[in-house]
C-alpha positions in Angstrom: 31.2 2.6 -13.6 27.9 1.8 -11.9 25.9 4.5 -10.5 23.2 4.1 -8.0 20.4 6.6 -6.7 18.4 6.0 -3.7 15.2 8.7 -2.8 16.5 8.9 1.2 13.3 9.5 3.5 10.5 7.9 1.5 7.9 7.2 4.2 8.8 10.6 5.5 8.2 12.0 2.3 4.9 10.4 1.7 3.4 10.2 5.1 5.0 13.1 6.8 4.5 16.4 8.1 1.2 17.2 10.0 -1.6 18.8 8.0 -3.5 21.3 9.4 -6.6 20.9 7.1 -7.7 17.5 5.7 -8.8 19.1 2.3 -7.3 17.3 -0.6 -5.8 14.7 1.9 -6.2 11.5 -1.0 -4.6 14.0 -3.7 -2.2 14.7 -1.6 -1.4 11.2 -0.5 -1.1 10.1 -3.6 0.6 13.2 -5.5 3.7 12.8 -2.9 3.8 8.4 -3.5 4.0 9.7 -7.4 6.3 12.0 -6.8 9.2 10.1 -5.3 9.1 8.2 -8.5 9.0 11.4 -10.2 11.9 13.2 -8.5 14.5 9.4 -9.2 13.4 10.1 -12.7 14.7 13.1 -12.8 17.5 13.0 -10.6 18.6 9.7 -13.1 17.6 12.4 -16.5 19.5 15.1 -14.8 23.0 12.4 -14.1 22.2 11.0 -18.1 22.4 14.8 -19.3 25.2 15.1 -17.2 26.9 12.4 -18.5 26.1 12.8 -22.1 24.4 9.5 -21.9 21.4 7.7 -23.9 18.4 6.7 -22.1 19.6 3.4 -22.4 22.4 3.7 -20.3 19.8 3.5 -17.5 19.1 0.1 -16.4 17.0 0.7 -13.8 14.2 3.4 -12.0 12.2 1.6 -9.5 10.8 2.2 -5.9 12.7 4.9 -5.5 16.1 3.8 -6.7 17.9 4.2 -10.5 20.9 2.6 -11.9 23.3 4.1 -14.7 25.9 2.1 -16.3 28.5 4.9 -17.3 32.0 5.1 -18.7 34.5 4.7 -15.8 36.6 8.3 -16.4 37.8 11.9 -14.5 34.9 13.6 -16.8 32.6 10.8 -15.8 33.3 11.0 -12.1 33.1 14.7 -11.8 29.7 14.6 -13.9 28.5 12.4 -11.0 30.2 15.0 -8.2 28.2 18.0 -10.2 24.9 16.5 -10.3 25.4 15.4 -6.1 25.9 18.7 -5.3 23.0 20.1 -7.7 20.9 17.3 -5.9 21.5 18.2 -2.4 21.3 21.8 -2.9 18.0 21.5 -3.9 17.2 19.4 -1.4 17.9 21.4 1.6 16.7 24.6 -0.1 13.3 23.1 -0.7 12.9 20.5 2.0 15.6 21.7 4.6 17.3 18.3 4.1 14.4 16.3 5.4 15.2 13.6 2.2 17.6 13.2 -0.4 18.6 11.4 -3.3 21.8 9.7 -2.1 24.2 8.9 -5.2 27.1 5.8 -4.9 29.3 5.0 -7.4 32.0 1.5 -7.9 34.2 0.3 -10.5 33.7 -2.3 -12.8 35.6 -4.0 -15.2 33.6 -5.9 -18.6 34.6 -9.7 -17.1 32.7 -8.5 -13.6 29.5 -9.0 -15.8 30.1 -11.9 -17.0 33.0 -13.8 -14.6 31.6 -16.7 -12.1 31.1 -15.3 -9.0 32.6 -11.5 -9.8 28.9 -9.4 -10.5 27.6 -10.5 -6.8 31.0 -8.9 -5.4 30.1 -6.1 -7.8 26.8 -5.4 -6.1 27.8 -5.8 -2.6 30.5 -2.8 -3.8 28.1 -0.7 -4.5 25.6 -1.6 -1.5 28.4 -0.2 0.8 28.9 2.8 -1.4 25.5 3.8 -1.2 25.5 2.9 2.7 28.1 5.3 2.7 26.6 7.8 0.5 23.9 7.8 3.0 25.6 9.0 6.0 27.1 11.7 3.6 24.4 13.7 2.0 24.4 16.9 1.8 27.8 17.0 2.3 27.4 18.3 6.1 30.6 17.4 7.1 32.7 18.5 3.8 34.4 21.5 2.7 31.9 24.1 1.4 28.8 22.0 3.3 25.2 24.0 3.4 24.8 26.1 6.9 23.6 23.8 9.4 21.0 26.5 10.2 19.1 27.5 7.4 17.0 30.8 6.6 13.2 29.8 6.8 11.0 32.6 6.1 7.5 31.7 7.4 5.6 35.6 7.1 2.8 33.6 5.7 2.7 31.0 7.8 3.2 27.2 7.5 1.9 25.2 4.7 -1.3 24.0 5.2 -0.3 20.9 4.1 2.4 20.3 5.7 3.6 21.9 8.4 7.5 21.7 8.1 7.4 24.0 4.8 6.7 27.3 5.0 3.7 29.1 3.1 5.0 30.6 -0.5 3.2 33.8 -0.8 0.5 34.0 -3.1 -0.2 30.7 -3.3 -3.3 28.7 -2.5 -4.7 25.2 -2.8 -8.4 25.7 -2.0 -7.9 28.5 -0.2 -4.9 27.4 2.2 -1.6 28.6 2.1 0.6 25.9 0.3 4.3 25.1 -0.5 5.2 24.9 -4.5 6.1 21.3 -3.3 2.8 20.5 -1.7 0.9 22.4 -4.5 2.5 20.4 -7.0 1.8 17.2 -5.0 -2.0 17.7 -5.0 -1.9 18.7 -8.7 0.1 15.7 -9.8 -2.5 13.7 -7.4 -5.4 15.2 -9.3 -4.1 14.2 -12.9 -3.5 11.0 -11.7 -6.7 10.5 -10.6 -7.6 9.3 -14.1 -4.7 9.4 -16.3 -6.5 7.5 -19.4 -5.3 11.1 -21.1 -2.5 12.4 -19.3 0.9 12.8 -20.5 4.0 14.4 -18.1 6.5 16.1 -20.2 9.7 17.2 -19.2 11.5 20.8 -20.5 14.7 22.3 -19.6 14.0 24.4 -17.1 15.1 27.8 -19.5 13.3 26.4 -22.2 9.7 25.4 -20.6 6.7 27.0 -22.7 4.1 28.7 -20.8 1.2 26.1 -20.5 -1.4 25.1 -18.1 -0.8 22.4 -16.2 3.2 23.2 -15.3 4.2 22.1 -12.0 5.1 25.3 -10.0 8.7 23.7 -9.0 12.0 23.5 -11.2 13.3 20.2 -10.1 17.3 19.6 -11.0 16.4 22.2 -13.8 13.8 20.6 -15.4 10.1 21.7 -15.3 7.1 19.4 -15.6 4.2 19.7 -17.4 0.9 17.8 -17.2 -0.9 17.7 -20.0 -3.4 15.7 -22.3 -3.3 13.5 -25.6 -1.0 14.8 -28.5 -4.6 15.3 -30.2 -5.8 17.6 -27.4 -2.6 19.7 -26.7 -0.1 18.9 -29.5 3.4 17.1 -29.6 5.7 19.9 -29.1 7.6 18.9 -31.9 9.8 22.2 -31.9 10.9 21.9 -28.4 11.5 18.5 -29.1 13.4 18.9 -32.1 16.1 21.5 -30.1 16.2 19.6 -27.3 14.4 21.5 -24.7 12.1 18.7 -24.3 13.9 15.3 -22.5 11.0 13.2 -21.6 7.6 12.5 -22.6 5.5 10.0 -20.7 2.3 8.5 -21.3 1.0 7.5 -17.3 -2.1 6.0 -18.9 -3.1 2.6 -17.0 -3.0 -0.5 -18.7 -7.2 -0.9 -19.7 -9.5 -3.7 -17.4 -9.4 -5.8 -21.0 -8.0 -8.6 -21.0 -6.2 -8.2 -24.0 -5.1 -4.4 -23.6 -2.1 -3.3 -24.6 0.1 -0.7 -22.5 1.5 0.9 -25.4 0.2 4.7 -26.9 3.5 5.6 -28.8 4.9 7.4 -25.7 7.5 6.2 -23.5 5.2 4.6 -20.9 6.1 5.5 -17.0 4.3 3.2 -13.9 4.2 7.0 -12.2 0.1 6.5 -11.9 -1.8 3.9 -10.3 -5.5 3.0 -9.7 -7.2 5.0 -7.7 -12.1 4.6 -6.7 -13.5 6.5 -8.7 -17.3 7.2 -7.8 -19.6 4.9 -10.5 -22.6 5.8 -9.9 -23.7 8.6 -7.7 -23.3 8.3 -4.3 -25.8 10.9 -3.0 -27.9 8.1 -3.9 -26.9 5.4 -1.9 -27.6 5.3 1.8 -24.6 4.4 2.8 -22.8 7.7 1.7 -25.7 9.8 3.9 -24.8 13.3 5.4 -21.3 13.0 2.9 -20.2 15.9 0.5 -21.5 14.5 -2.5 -18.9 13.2 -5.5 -20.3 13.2 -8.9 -19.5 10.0 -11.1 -16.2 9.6 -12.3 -14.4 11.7 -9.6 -12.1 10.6 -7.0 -13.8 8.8 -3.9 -12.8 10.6 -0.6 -11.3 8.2 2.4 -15.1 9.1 3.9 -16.4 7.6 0.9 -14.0 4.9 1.0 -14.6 3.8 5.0 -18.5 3.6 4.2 -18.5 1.6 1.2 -18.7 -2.0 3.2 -21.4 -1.2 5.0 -24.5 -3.2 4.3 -27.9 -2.1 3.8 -30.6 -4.6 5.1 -34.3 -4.8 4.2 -35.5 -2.5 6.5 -33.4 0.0 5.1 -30.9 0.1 8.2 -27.4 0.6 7.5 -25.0 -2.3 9.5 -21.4 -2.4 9.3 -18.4 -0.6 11.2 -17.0 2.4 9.1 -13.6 1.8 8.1 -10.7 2.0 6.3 -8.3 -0.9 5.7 -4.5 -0.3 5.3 -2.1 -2.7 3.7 1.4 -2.6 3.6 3.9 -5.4 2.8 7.1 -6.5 1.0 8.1 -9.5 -0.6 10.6 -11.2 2.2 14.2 -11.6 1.6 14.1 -10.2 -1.8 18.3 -9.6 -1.4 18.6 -13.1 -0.7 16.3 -14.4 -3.6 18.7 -12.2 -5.9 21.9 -13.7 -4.1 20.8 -17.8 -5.0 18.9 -16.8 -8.4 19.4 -19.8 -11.0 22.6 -20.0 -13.4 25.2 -17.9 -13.4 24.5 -14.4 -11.7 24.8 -11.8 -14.1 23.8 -7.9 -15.2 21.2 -8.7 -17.5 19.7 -11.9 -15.0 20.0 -9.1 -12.2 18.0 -6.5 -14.1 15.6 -8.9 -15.6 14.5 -10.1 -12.4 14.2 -6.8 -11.1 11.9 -5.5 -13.9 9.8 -8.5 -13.3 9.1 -8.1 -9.9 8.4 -4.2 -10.6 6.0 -5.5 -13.2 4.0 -7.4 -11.2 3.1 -4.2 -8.6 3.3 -1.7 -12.0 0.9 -3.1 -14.1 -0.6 -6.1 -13.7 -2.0 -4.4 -10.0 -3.5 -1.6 -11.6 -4.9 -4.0 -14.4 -6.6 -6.4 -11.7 -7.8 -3.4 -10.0 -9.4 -2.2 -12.8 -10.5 -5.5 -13.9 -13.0 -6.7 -11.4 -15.7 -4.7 -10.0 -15.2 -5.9 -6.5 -12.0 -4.7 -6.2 -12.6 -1.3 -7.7 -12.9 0.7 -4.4 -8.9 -0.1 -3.6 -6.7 2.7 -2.9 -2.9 2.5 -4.4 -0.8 5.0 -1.6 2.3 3.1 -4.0 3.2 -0.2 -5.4 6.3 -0.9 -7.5 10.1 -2.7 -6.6 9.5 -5.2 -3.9 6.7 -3.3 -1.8 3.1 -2.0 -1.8 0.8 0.3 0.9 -3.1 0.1 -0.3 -6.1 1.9 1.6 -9.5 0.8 0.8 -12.7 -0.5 2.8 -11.9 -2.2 5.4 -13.1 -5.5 4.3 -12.5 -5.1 0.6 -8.8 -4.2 1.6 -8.7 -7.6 3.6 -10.0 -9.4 0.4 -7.7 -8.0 -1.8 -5.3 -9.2 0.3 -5.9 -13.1 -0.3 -6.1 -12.1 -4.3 -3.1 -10.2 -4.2 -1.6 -13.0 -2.7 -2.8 -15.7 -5.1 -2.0 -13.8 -8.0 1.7 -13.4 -6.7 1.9 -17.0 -6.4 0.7 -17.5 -9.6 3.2 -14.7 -11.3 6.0 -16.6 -9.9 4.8 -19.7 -10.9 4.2 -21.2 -7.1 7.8 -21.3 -6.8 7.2 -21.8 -3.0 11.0 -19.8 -2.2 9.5 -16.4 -3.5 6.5 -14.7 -1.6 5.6 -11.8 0.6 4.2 -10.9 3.9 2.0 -8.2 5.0 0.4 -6.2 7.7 -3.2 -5.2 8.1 -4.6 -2.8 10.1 -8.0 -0.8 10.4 -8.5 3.1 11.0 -11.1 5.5 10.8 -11.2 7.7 8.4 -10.5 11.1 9.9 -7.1 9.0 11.2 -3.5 11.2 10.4 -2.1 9.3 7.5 1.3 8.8 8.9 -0.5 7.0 11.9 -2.1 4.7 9.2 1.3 4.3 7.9 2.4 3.2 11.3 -0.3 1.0 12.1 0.2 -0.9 9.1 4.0 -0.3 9.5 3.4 -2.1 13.2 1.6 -5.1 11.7 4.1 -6.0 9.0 6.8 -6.2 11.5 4.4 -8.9 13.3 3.9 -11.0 10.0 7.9 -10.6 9.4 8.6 -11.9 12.8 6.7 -15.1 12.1 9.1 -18.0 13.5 8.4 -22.2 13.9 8.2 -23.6 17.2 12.3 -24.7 16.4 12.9 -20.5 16.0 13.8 -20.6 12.5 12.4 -17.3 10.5 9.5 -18.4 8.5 7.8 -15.0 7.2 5.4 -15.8 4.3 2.5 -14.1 6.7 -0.1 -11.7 7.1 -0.7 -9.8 10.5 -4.0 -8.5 11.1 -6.5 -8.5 14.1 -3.8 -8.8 16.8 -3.4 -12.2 14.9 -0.3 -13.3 12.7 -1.2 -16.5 10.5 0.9 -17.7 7.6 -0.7 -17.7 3.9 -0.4 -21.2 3.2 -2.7 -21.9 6.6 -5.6 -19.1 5.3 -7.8 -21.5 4.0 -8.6 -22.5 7.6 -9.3 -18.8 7.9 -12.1 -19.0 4.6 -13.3 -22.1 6.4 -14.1 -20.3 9.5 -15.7 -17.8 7.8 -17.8 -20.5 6.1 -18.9 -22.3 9.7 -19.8 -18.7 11.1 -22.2 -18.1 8.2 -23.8 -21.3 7.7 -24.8 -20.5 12.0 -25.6 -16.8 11.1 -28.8 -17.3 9.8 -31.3 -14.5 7.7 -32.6 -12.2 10.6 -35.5 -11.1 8.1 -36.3 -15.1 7.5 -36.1 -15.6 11.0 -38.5 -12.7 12.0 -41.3 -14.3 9.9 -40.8 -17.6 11.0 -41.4 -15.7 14.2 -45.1 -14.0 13.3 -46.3 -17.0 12.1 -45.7 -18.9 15.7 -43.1 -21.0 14.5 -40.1 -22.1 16.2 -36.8 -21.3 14.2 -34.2 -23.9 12.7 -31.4 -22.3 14.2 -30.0 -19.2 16.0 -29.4 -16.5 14.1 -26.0 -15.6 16.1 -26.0 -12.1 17.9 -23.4 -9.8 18.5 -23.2 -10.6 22.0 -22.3 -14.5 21.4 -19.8 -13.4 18.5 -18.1 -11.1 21.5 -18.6 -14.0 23.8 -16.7 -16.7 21.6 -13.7 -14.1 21.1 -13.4 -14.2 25.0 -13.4 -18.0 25.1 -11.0 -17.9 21.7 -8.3 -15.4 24.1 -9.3 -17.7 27.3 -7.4 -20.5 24.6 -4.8 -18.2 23.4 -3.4 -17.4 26.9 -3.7 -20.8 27.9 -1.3 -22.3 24.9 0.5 -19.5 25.6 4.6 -20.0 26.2 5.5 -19.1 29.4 8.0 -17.0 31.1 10.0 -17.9 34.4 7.0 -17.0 37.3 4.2 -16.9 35.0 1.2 -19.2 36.2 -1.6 -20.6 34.3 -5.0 -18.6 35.1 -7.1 -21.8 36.2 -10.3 -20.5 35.3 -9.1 -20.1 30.8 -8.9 -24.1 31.1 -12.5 -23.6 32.1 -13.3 -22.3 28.0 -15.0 -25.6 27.1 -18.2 -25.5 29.6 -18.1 -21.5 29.1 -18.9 -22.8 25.6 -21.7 -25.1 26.1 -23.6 -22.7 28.6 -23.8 -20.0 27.1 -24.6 -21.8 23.0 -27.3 -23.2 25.2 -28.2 -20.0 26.6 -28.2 -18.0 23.4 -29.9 -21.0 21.4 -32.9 -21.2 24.2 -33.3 -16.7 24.4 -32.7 -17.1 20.2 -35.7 -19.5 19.6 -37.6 -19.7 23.1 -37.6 -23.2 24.6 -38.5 -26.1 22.8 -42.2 -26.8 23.3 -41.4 -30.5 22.4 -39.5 -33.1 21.7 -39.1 -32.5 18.0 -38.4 -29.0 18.7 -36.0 -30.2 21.7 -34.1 -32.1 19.2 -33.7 -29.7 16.9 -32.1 -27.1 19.4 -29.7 -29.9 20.6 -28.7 -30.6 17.3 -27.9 -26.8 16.2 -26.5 -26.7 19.9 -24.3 -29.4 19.0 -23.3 -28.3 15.6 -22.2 -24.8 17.1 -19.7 -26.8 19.8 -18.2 -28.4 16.9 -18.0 -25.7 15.0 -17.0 -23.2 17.2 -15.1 -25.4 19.9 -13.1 -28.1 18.4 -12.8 -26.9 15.1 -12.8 -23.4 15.6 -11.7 -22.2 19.1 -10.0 -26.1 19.7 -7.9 -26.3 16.5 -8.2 -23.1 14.7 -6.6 -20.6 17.2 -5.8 -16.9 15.5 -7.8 -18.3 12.2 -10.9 -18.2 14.2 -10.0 -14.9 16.0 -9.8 -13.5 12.6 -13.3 -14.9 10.9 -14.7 -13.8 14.6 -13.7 -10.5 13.9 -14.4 -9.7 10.5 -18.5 -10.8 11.3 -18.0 -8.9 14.4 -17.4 -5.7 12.8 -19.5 -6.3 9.2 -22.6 -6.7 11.8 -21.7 -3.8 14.1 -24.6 -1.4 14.0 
């Protein structure tokens, strides 16, 4: 028998329920993306106990979903009946029902692993089962279903935190009223905030020791502990010599070496991820003005985050918009990609593939993150199975993007049938996180709806700017960027040049002109537009070209002053001339959305 569990409500559960104070908002974020992993492994522990099983009865635990291979018998069927029930009951007792942990089960004889053709009927089995499970959680409709109307008792108020939970009493994060699960949310969030010596360990819920650092919640009948190194805080060799302690977990991130290894002697679990960390002191750096200040080595606030691509210029100005940058994606058709994968299909070819994919998000993500110094500042909300949803600086986040990217490509070794698409999408920072989600949410859908001009689904895109271009055209995008810089110019340079009465070798471009050309690129955009029945051209967007030329020749001439002679006359017309080419036929002319999105990235990095 194979056993599936799927976590029911994940975006909910992450980015859900409005918070009536921002305090511990990153924490927070990330204590509830670790804890979906956290509550499949112990909804998979809790089926394994059940079951009598060995840990390696467990194939699977990734992104929210597990997979048990199990005898196929009357014990082993009502084991799986128990542990629903146990499930759901939690569920709606501490949640109200808002998610689940939806379990299937199918048949399966020994030649459906091995058999031509038999293991993809044996999936698609259990696909439907757990489509139905779906629709039956909780039991609603059964004999001896929950009350549809549970007893809330909110005498001390909503959770601060979020606002479908009531208050427990007593209990305060930082002064606001909490739920256990939102308390236990943040604290996870905390540990995980540099887990280079963190271990979670997992006790039977009647024979948990009284330690710091246990979760407030018993989940299935297990409590959690977070705790330090076996050399700070011991190896609870007694409780695990009984067998009150199941699990112990080293959530240690693979090091930024090259050469580290990902192994401590403790089972290792992909629960933590990178998170900014403050490096130096930001009170320090002008950027960060009027902030709360973080000391070094503590977790950056989104604040922090939105402020860190900002650029400080000689004169000591700050430039730059302040923003975050939210990135969500998938890899595309990953069911498909399973359905045509090489050779015979198979268990072990099914599960192999699976942990490779996980691997990639898991741990070499956190490793790159943690690798290079430019990349540092990204936010992991979660990565792992077949999707990802970062938060960083906005143009950081954009960045990591194109190297996320490349090194998928690379992982599966340019095989040109495998890659992902993604959505991008900017927010301040004060923004509700579920919007974020949304936004980013939005965008992804763009980049998946990607089609060629003959309609056929094409995918392998990235949304962003109101723009969808495919990744194997973003080099035109790196190009653009290139042409806008080369015409930028060094405004410090270009002041000298001016108090020493010389004329300048080219326009340093102003915001105006950037805001000008993105006019001229949508005057373009409508006009290649396809049309619907009634819809007219609008005469005056065919008009873009001479737009062009005035007004390069109007911001050249108010940049530099008019040429004074003919040397200096041909030097405007040539920079004039250069900008048309750059801007007009390559960029504007040829370029379309990939010179929308160069436009808008200087746009905003110049914004004052």
């Amino acid at each position: 028998m194979l056993v599936q569990g799927d976590f029911t409500g994940i975006q909910q559960f992450v980015f859900g329920g409005a918070a009536e104070t921002q305090k511990k908002a990153a924490r927070l974020l990330r204590g509830r993306s670790a804890m979906v992993s956290l509550l499949t492994e112990l909804a998979a522990l809790a089926l394994l106990d059940e079951l009598a099983l060995p840990p390696t009865s467990q194939i699977l635990n990734a992104a929210g979903k597990f997979l048990i291979v199990a005898p196929n018998c009357e014990n082993a069927r009502a084991a799986v009946a128990r542990v629903r029930e146990r499930l759901d009951d939690w569920f709606v007792a501490e949640t109200f029902g808002l998610f689940g942990i939806a379990l299937a089960a199918t048949a399966a004889s020994p030649e459906d692993f091995v058999a031509d053709g038999r293991f993809a009927a044996v999936q698609q089995r259990l696909w439907e089962e757990l489509e139905v499970a779906k629709r039956r959680i909780f039991a609603l409709a059964g004999t001896g279903a929950p009350e549809p109307i549970r007893a809330a008792d909110f005498a001390f108020g909503a959770c601060r935190f979020d606002g479908r939970l009531p208050a427990a009493p007593g209990l305060e994060v930082d002064r606001e009223g909490a739920h256990p699960l939102s308390a236990d949310a943040i604290a996870l969030g905390a540990a995980l905030a540099d887990p280079s010596d963190t271990r979670l360990l997992v006790f039977r819920a009647d024979g948990a020791p009284d330690a710091t650092g246990m979760l407030d919640l018993d989940y299935f009948g297990y409590r959690v502990l977070l705790t330090g190194s076996a050399d700070a805080t011991g190896n609870f060799g007694a409780f695990a010599a009984d067998g009150r302690l199941r699990r112990a977990f080293d959530l240690s991130l693979p090091g930024p070496e090259a050469d580290a290894v990902p192994w401590s002697g403790y089972a290792r679990r992909a629960i933590a991820a990178h998170v900014p960390v403050a490096g130096h002191d930001p009170a320090a750096d002008p950027r960060f003005d009027g902030l709360e200040p973080v000391a070094r080595g503590q977790m950056l606030t989104f604040e922090h985050l939105a402020r860190a691509d900002r650029d400080v210029l000689a004169d000591d100005r700050v430039v730059g918009v302040e923003a975050l940058g939210v990135l969500k994606g998938d890899i595309d058709d990953l069911g498909a990609l399973f359905a045509r994968m090489p050779g015979k299909p198979s268990f072990a070819r099914f599960a192999e593939l699976s942990r490779r994919v996980n691997a990639f998000f898991t741990l070499w993500v956190p490793h790159r993150l943690a690798a290079d110094a430019t990349l540092r500042n990204i936010y992991t909300v979660f990565a792992g199975g077949d999707d990802f949803f970062f938060i960083g600086p906005w143009r950081t986040t954009r960045r990591f993007a194109e190297a996320l990217r490349e090194d998928f490509r690379r992982y599966v070794a340019e095989n040109p049938a495998i890659h992902f698409s993604a959505g991008y999408a900017m927010a301040k920072p004060g923004f509700p996180v579920r919007q974020l989600a949304s936004a980013a949410d939005d965008a992804l859908e763009q980049a998946k709806g990607r089609k060629a001009p003959d309609g056929k689904p094409l995918k392998d895109a990235i949304a962003l700017f109101d723009s969808v271009i495919g990744w194997a055209e973003w080099e035109r995008v790196t190009d653009m960027m290139g042409r806008l810089s080369r015409h930028l110019g060094d405004e410090v340079r270009r002041s000298a040049r001016e108090d020493e009465g010389r004329d300048g070798d080219g326009a340093a471009l102003s915001s105006g002109y950037l805001y000008g050309l993105l006019r001229l690129a949508e005057m373009k955009r409508r006009l290649d537009a396809p049309r619907g029945e009634g819809e007219r051209i609008r005469p005056e967007d065919a008009l873009w070209r001479s737009h062009l030329f005035y007004q390069t020749r109007r911001h050249v001439e108010r940049a530099d002053g008019r040429a004074r002679d003919d040397e200096a006359r041909r030097r405007q017309d040539a920079a004039i001339l250069a900008m048309i080419r750059d801007f007009g036929e390559e960029g504007i002319g040829r370029s379309g959305d990939a010179f929308r999105i160069a436009l808008f990235d200087q746009i905003y990095a110049r914004r004052d």
